[in-house]
C-alpha positions, -999 to 999 in steps of 0.1 A, spaced: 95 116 695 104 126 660 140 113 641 158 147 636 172 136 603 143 129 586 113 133 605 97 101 612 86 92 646 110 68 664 102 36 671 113 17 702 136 -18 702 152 -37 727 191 -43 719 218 -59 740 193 -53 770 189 -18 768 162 0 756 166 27 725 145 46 703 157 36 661 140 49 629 146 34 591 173 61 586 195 47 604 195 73 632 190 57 671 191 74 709 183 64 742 156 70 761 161 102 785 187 109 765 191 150 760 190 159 722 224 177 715 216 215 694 229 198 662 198 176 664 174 204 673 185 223 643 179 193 623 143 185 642 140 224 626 148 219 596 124 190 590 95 211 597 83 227 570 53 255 568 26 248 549 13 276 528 -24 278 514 -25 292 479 -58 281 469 -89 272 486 -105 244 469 -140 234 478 -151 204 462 -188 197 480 -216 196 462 -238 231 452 -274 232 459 -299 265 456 -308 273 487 -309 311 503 -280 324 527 -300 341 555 -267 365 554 -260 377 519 -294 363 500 -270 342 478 -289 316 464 -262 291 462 -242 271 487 -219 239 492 -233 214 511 -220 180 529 -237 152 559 -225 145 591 -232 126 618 -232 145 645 -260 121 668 -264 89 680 -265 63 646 -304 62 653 -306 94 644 -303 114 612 -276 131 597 -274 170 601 -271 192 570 -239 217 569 -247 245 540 -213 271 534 -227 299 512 -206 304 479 -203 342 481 -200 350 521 -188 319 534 -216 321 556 -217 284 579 -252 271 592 -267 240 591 -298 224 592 -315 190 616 -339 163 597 
């Protein structure tokens, strides 16, 4: 559960016997307890949509064909995708088409 005044996930504590849910801010409920609307419009008003302006890629280039477009340049990054005895796979995204593929060693 989430603190509707600012968002932070509650945290349970043990006080005078009872269970309740507190966060930093100050704010605290009980357990089972329903949320009244004033804290749903505030659990609202935290969240926040996150808007992409730019796309950003900041992998390395390498020259190497795009079976797609021709392009002859494409990012590229490692990941293990295998058991650790194995080798990494290759992930290529062409600059041009955004073309995905990757390659085994």
């Amino acid at each position: 559960m989430f603190c509707p005044k600012c968002g932070s996930i509650l945290r349970p504590k043990e006080k005078a016997g009872k269970k309740i849910l507190f966060c930093n801010c100050g704010f605290t409920k009980t357990p089972g307890e329903q949320e009244t609307s004033a804290e749903l419009k505030e659990t609202t008003k935290v969240a926040k949509k996150i808007e992409v302006v730019e796309n950003i890629e900041i992998n390395p280039k390498i020259k190497i064909t795009c079976d797609k477009c021709n392009n002859t340049i494409a990012y590229y990054w490692t990941q293990q995708t295998r058991g650790a005895d194995e080798p990494e796979t290759r992930f290529f995204k062409c600059t041009k088409c955004n073309h995905t593929w990757r390659e085994y060693a």
